[in-house]
C-alpha positions in Angstrom: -7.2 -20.0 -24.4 -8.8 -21.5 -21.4 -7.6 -25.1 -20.3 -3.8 -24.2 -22.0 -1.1 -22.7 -19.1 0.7 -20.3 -21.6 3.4 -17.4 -20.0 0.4 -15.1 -19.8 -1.6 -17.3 -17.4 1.3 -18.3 -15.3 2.2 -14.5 -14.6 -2.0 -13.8 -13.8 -1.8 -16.3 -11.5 1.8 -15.2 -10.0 -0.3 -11.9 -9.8 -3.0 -13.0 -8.0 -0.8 -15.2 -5.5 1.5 -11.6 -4.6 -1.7 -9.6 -4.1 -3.2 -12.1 -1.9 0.0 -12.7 0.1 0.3 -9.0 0.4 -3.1 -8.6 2.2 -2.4 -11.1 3.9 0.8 -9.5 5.9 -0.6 -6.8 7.7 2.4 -5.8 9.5 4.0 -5.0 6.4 3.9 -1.5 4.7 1.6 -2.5 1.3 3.5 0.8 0.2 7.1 -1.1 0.2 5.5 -4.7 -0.7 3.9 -3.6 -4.2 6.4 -2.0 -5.8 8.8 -5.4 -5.1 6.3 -8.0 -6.3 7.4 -6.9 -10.2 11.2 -8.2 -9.2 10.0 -11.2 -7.7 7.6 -12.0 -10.5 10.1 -11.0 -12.9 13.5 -11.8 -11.4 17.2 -11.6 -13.0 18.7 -8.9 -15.6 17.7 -10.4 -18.8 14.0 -10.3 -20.3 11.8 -13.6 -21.1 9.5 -12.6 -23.6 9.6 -9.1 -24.1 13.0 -7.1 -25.5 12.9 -5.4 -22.4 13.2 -6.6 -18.3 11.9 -2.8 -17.4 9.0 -3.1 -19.6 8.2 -6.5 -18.3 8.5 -5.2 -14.8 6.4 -2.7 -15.8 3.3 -4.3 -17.1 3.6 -6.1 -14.1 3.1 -3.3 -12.0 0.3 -2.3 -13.9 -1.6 -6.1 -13.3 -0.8 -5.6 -10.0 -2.9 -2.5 -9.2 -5.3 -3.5 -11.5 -5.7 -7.1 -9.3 -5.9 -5.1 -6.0 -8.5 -2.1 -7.6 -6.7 0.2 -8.5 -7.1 2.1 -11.7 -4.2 1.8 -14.9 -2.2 4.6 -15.4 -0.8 6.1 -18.4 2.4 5.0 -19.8 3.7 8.4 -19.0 2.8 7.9 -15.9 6.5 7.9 -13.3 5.1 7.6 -10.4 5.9 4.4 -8.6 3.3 1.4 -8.6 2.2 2.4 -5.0 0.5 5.5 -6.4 -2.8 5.8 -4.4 -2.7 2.4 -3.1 -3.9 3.2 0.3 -7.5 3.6 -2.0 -7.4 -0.1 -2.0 -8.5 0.1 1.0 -11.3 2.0 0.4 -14.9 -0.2 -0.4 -15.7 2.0 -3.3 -12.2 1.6 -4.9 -13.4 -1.4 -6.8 -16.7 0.1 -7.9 -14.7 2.7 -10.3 -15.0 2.1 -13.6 -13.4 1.2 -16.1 -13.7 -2.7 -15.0 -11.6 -3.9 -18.3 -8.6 -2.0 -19.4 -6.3 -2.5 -21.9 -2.2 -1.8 -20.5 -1.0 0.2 -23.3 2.2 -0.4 -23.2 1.8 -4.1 -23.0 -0.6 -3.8 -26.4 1.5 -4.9 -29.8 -0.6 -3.0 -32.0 -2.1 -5.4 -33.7 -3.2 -4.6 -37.2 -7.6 -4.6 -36.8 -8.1 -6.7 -40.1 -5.6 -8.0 -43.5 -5.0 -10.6 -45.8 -2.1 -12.4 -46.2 -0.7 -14.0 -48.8 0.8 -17.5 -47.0 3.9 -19.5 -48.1 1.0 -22.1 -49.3 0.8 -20.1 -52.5 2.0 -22.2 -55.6 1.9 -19.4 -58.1 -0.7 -21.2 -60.0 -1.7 -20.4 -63.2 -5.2 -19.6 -63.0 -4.8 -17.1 -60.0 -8.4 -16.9 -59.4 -7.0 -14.6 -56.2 -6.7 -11.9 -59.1 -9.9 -12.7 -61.0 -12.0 -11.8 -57.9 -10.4 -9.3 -56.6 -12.7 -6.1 -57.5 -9.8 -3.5 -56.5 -7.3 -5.0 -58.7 -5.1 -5.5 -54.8 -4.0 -8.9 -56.1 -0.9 -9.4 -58.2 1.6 -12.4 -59.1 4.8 -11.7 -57.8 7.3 -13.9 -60.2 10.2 -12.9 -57.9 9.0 -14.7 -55.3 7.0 -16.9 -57.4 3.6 -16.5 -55.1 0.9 -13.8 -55.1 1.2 -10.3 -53.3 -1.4 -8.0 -51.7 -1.5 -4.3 -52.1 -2.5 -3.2 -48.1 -3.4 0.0 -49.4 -5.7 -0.8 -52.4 -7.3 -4.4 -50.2 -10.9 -3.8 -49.4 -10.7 -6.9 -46.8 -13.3 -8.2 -48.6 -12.5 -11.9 -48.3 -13.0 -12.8 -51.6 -9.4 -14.1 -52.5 -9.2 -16.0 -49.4 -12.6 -18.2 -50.5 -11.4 -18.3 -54.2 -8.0 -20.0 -53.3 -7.9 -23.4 -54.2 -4.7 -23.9 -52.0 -6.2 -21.7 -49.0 -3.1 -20.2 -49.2 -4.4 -16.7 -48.3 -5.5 -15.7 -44.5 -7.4 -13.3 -42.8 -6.2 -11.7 -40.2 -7.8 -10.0 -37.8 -6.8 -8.3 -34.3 -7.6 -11.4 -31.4 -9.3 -9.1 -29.1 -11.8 -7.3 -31.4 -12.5 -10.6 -33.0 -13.6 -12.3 -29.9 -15.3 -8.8 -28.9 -19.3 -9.6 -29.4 -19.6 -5.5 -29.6 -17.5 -4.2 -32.0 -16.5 -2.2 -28.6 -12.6 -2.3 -29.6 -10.4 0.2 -32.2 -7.1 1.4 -32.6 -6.2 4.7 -31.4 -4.0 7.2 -32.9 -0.9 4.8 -32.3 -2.3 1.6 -33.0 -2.5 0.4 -30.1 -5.9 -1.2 -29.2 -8.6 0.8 -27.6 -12.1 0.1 -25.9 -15.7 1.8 -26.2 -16.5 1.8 -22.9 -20.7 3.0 -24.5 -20.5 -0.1 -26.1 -18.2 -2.6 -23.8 -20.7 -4.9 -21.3 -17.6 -6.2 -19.3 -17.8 -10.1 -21.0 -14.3 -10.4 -20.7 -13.6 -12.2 -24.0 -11.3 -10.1 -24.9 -9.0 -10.6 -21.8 -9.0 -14.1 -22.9 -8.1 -13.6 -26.6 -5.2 -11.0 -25.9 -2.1 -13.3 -26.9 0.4 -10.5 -25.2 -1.5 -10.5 -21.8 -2.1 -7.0 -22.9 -5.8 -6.7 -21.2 -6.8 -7.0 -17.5 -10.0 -6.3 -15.4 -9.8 -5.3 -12.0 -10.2 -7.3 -9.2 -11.5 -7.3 -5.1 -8.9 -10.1 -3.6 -7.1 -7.6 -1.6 -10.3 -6.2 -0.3 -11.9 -9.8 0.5 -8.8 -10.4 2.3 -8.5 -8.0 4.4 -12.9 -7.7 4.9 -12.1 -11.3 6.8 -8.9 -10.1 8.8 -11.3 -7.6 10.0 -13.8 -10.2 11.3 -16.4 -9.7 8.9 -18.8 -12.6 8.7 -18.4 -13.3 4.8 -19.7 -15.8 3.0 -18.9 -17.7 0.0 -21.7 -17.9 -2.8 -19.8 -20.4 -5.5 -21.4 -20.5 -9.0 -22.9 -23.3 -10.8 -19.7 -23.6 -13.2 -17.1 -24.3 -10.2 -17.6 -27.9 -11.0 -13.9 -29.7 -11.9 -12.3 -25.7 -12.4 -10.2 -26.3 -9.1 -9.1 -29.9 -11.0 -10.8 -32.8 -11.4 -11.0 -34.5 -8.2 -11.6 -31.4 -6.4 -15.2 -32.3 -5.0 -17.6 -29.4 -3.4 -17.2 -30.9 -0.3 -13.0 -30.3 -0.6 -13.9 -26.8 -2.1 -15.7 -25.7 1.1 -13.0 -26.8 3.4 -10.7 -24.9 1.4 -13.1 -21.8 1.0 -13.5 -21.7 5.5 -10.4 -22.4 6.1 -9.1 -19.1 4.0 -11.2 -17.7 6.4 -14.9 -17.4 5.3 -18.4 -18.2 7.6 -19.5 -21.0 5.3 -20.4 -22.0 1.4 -23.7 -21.5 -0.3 -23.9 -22.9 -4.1 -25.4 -20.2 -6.4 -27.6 -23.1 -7.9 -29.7 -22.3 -5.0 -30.7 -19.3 -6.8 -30.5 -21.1 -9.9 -33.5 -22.5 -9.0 -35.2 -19.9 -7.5 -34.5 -17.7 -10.8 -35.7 -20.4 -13.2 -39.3 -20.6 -10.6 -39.5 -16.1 -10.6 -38.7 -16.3 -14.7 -41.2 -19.2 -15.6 -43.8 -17.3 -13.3 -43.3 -14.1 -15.1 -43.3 -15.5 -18.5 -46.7 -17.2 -17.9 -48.0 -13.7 -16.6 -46.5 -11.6 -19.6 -45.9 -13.3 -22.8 -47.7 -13.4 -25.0 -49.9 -10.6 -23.3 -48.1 -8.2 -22.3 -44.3 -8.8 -24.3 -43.7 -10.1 -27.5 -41.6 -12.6 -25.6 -39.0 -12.6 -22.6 -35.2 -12.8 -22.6 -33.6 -14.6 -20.0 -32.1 -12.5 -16.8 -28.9 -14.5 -15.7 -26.1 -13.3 -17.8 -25.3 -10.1 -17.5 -23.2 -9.1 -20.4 -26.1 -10.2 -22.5 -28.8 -8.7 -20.6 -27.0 -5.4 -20.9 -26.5 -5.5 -24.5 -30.0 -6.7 -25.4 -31.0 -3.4 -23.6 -27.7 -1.6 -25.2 -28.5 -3.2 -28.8 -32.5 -2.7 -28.8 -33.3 -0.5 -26.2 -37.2 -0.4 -27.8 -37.3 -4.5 -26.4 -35.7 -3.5 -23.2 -38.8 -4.4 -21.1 -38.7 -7.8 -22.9 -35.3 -8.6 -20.6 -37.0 -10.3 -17.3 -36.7 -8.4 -14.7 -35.8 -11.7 -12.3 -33.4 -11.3 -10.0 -30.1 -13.4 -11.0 -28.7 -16.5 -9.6 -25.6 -14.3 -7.8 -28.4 -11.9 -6.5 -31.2 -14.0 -5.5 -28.7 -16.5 -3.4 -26.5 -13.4 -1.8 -30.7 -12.0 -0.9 -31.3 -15.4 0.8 -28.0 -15.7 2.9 -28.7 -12.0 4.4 -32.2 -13.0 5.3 -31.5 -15.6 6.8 -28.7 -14.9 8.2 -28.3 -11.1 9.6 -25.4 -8.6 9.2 -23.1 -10.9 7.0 -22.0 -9.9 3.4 -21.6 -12.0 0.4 -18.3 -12.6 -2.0 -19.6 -14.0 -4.8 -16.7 -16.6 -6.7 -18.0 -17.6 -10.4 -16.9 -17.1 -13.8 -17.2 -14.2 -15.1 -16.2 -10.5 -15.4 -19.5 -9.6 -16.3 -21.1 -10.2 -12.8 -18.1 -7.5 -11.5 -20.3 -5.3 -13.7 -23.4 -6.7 -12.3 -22.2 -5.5 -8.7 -21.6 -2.2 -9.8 -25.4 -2.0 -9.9 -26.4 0.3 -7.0 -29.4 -2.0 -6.8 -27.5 -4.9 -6.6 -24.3 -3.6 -4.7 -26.4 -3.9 -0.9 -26.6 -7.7 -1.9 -23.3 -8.6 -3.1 -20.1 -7.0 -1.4 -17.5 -8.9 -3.1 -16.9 -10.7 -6.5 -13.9 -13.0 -7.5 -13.1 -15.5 -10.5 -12.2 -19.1 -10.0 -8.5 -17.9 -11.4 -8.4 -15.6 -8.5 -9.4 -18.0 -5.7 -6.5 -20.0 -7.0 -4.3 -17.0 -6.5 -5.6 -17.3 -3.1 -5.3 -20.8 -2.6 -1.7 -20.6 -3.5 -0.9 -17.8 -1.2 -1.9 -19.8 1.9 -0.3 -22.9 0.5 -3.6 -24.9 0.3 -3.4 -27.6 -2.1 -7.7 -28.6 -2.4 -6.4 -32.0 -3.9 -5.4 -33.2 -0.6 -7.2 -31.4 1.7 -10.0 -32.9 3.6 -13.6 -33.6 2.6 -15.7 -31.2 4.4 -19.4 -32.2 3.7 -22.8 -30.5 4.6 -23.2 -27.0 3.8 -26.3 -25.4 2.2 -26.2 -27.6 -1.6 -30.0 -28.4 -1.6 -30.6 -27.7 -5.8 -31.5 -29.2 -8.5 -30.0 -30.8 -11.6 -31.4 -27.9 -13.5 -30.6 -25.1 -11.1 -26.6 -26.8 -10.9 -26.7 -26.7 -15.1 -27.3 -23.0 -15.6 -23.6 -22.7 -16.1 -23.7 -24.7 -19.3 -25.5 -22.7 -22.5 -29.1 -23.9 -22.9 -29.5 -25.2 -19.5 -31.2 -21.6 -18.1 -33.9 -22.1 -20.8 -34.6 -25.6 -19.7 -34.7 -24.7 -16.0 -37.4 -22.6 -16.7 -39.0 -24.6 -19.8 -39.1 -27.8 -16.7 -40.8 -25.8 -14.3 -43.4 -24.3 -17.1 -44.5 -27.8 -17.9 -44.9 -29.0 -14.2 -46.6 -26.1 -12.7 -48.3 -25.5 -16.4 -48.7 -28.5 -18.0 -51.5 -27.3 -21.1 -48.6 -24.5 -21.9 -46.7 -25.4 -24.6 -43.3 -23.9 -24.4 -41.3 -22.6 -27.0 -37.6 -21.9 -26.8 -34.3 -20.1 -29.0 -30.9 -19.6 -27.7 -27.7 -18.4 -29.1 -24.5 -17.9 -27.3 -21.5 -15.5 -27.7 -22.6 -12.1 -28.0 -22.7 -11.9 -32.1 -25.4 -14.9 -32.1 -26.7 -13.3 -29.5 -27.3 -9.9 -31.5 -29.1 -11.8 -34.1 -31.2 -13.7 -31.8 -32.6 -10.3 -30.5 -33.2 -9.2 -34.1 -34.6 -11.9 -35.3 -36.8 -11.7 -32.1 -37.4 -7.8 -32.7 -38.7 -9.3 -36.7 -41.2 -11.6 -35.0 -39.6 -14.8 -35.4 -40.0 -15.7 -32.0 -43.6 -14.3 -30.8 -44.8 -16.3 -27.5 -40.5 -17.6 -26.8 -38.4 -17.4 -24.0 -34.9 -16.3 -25.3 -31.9 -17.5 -23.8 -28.5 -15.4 -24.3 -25.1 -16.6 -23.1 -22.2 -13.8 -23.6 -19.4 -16.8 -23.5 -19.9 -19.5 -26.0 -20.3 -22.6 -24.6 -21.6 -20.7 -21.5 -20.5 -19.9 -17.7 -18.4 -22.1 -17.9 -16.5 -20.1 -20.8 -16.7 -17.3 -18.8 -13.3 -15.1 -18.5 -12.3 -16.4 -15.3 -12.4 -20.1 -15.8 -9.5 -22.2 -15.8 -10.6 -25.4 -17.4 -11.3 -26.5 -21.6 -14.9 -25.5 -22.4 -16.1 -28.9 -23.3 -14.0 -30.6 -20.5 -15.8 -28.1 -17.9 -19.3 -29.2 -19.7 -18.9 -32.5 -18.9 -17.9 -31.7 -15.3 -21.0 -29.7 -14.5 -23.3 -31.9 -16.5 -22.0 -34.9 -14.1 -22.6 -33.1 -11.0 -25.7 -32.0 -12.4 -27.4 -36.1 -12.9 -26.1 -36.2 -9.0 -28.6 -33.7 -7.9 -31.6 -35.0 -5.3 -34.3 -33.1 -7.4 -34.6 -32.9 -11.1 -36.5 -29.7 -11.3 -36.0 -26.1 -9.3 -39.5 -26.0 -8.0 -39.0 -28.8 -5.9 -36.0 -27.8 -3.6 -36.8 -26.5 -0.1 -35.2 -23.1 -1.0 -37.8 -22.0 -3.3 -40.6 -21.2 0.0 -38.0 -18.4 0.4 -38.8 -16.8 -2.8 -41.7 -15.0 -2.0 -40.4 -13.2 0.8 -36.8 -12.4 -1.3 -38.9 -10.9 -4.4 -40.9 -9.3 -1.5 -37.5 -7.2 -0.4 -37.1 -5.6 -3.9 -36.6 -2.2 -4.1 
C-alpha cells in the first residue's frame, strides 16, 4: 500500500513523530511522556476506526515501544506502556529479537484462505461452479437465487473460481501470509495471526499488507536521537532508493541539509558501496564460477540472501560472500574517518536484520527507514521542500552503483564491470523478485538451469525501492532513481574514485 496515505500510515508516522520528539526533550521524564503519546495520538472519548477508544489507545502503546525498541507485550499484559523503557536506552535493546511482531490485539483474525461466492453470481443454469467441484462443496441456493459454499467440505482448491463464467467467486486469502514469500505466517489457537520466526527473514512485506496496522517492526529513532545529543560523531549512509521518497523535488543536495541539520557529521550515499560491491562480486564470480560453484547468487539483499541459505542450505556457499552496499560504505566512512559510527537510512526491514549480524554490528550502529526519518523530520519541524540546497558531500558513484535499488540493476552492475575488466567472458544472467520467484529461481538453479549465472534475488518486488519502509508508488519510485541514475558522472562502478579503497576494506574482514 505504498504511495496511498490510509489511517494506518498516518498513525505510523504520528508514531514515529512522538518517539522522536520524546528523545528529543531530555529534561522530560520518558517515563511520564510515553504513556501520554496514546491520548494525544488518539484524542477525544469516541473511537475512529476501531469499536473501542481503549483499544485504540492501546495498540498505540504497543507501536510506541515497538518504535523506540522495546519488545510487544502480551495482551494480558497491565502494566503501563513505560514498562522497562529505561532499556531503550540501552545499545543492545534494539538488537533483541523478534524484529517483526504482530500486536495481537490489533490482529482481526483474518480467515488464512476461502472462497466466496460474490453478489456477481446470476444463478446460471449451467453452474459449472458445481460440475468442478470434486467435494461436492458447491450448491445452488434458490432462496437467494446464487450459489453457496460449504466452508467445511471446500478443499480451496480454486477450481470454481476459474470455472465461473461471471468470476463471480473469490478467493480469499489472509493479506499478510499472502504477501509473506515464506509461508512464515499461521493462525494460532485464536485465530489471530502468527509468525515462524525459523522461517521469517525480516522482509517486511507483511507489515505492508496488514490492512488493520496489525504488524510492526521495531525501530532505533530514539536511540539515534539521543547517540547525537550525546555528541557522537554519526554519520548518515542513505541508500540508493532515497531518490524522490522525501517528495519529488526533494534533491540529495536538500536531503543532506536536512540530514546535518537533525544533527548528524555529514551524508555518504550507499551507492558508494554499490559500486564497490558490484567490483568484489564480479571479481569473485570470475574466480569461482564455473570452477569452483555451480553459479553465484547475488549478496545485497538480505532477506533473500538469508532465505537462499534458509531454503537450500546444500547451495549456501553459492550466496557471495561480498560485503553489502550498507556494510561496505559504513567500512569505508570508519576508515577513513576514525571513531565515528554509522546510521544507515534505506528501505528496508531486512537490513535491521542485517545489523543484527555480530559480524556486521561493529560496522553499522544504527538503521532507520525513509518513513522513520520522516517521523524525524516532522518532529523538528523541517519541511526538506523548502529547505536550502546543501551541495558537496561524498556522491562520487555511478549510474549502476545509484540503480541497485531498482530489481535487475545489481545484476547489471556487476554484469558492466565483467565485460570491461573481462571482455572474452560472456556473461549470463537470471533474476526474480519477491521472495516466491525468488524460491524458484534457487530451484531451478539447484536443477542446473543456470550453470556458469549470476543470480539476482530481490525480497520486495519491484526492488529496494519496494522495500517496507518506503513511502512512494513502486513504479513512481523507479522512475525517480532511474533519473538520478542517467545523472551519474560514471557509467560503470569500476570507474569511481572510491573503488582504490576496496582492497584495503575487504582487507579488514574478519
Amino acid at each position: 500500500m505504498r504511495g496511498i496515505e490510509t489511517r494506518i500510515q498516518d498513525i505510523r508516522h504520528m508514531v514515529f513523530t512522538e518517539v522522536a520528539k520524546m528523545a528529543y526533550q531530555e529534561e522530560t521524564s520518558v517515563e511520564k511522556h510515553i504513556e501520554k503519546i496514546p491520548y494525544e495520538i488518539i484524542p477525544g472519548d469516541v473511537a475512529n476506526f476501531r469499536n473501542d477508544v481503549f483499544l485504540e489507545r492501546a495498540i498505540v502503546g504497543e507501536r510506541v515501544r515497538l518504535a523506540m525498541g522495546l519488545p510487544c507485550r502480551d495482551a494480558g499484559n497491565q502494566a503501563p506502556i513505560s514498562e522497562d523503557v529505561e532499556a531503550a536506552d540501552r545499545p543492545e535493546t534494539y538488537y533483541t529479537p523478534p524484529l517483526i511482531n504482530i500486536i495481537k490485539f490489533a490482529c482481526n483474525a483474518c480467515p488464512e484462505k476461502r472462497l466466496i461466492v460474490t453478489e456477481g453470481c446470476m444463478g446460471c443454469l449451467a453452474h459449472p461452479c458445481m460440475e468442478v467441484c470434486p467435494k461436492d462443496a458447491v450448491h445452488l441456493d434458490r432462496t437467494i437465487g446464487r450459489a453457496s459454499i460449504d466452508q467445511d467440505k471446500c478443499i480451496k482448491c480454486g477450481r470454481c473460481a476459474m470455472a465461473c463464467s461471471y468470476n463471480a467467486i473469490i478467493t480469499q486469502e489472509r493479506p499478510c501470509a499472502a504477501a509473506c514469500g515464506m509461508d512464515a505466517i499461521h493462525s494460532d489457537s485464536q485465530g489471530k495471526a502468527e509468525i515462524d520466526y525459523d522461517k521469517c527473514v525480516s522482509c517486511g512485506m507483511c507489515l505492508v499488507n496488514c490492512p488493520f496496522g496489525a504488524i510492526s517492526d521495531k525501530s532505533q529513532i530514539f536511540q539515534v536521537i539521543r547517540g547525537i545529543q550525546s555528541g557522537e560523531k554519526i554519520y548518515a549512509a542513505i541508500a540508493p532508493a532515497f531518490v524522490g521518497q522525501f517528495g519529488p523535488k526533494v534533491t540529495s543536495g536538500k536531503l543532506r541539509a536536512a540530514i546535518k541539520q537533525l544533527g548528524f557529521t555529514d551524508v555518504f550515499e550507499v551507492a558508494i558501496g554499490a559500486d564497490l560491491c558490484a567490483v568484489q562480486e564480479a571479481d569473485d564470480f570470475m574466480e569461482n564460477v564455473p570452477e569452483r560453484l555451480p553459479f553465484m547468487a547475488t549478496s545485497c539483499c538480505p532477506a533473500w540472501s538469508a532465505m537462499a541459505k534458509k531454503e537450500f542450505p546444500d547451495y549456501a556457499d553459492c550466496v557471495s560472500m561480498a560485503l553489502t552496499p550498507m556494510t561496505l560504505t559504513a567500512r569505508l566512512i570508519k576508515h577513513t574517518r576514525p571513531g565515528s559510527k554509522v546510521a544507515f537510512i534505506g528501505p528496508c526491514s531486512a537490513k535491521k536484520l542485517e545489523a543484527m549480524d555480530p559480524a556486521v554490528r561493529s560496522e553499522v550502529d544504527f538503521v532507520l527507514t525513509f518513513e522513520e526519518m520522516t517521523g524525524i523530520f516532522a518532529a523538528r519541524g523541517i519541511d526538506l521542500n523548502t529547505i536550502e540546497e546543501l551541495p558537496g558531500g561524498v556522491n562520487d558513484s555511478s549510474a549502476d552503483g545509484r540503480a541497485f535499488a531498482v530489481s535487475g540493476g545489481v545484476a547489471r552492475a556487476v554484469a558492466d564491470v565483467i565485460a570491461k575488466k573481462y571482455p572474452d567472458h560472456k556473461m549470463q544472467v537470471a533474476s526474480a523478485e519477491g521472495l516466491k520467484e525468488c524460491k524458484k529461481l534457487m530451484a531451478l538453479a539447484k536443477a542446473g538451469r543456470y550453470q556458469g549465472y549470476l543470480l539476482e534475488g530481490m525480497a520486495c518486488p519491484g526492488g529496494c525501492v519496494a522495500g517496507a519502509g518506503t513511502r512512494q508508488p513502486v513504479n513512481k519510485a523507479q522512475t525517480f532513481v532511474k533519473n538520478y541514475a542517467g545523472k551519474a558522472s560514471h557509467q560503470t562502478a569500476d570507474q569511481t574514485e572510491s573503488v582504490k579503497e576496496l582492497k584495503h576494506l575487504v582487507g579488514e574482514e574478519g
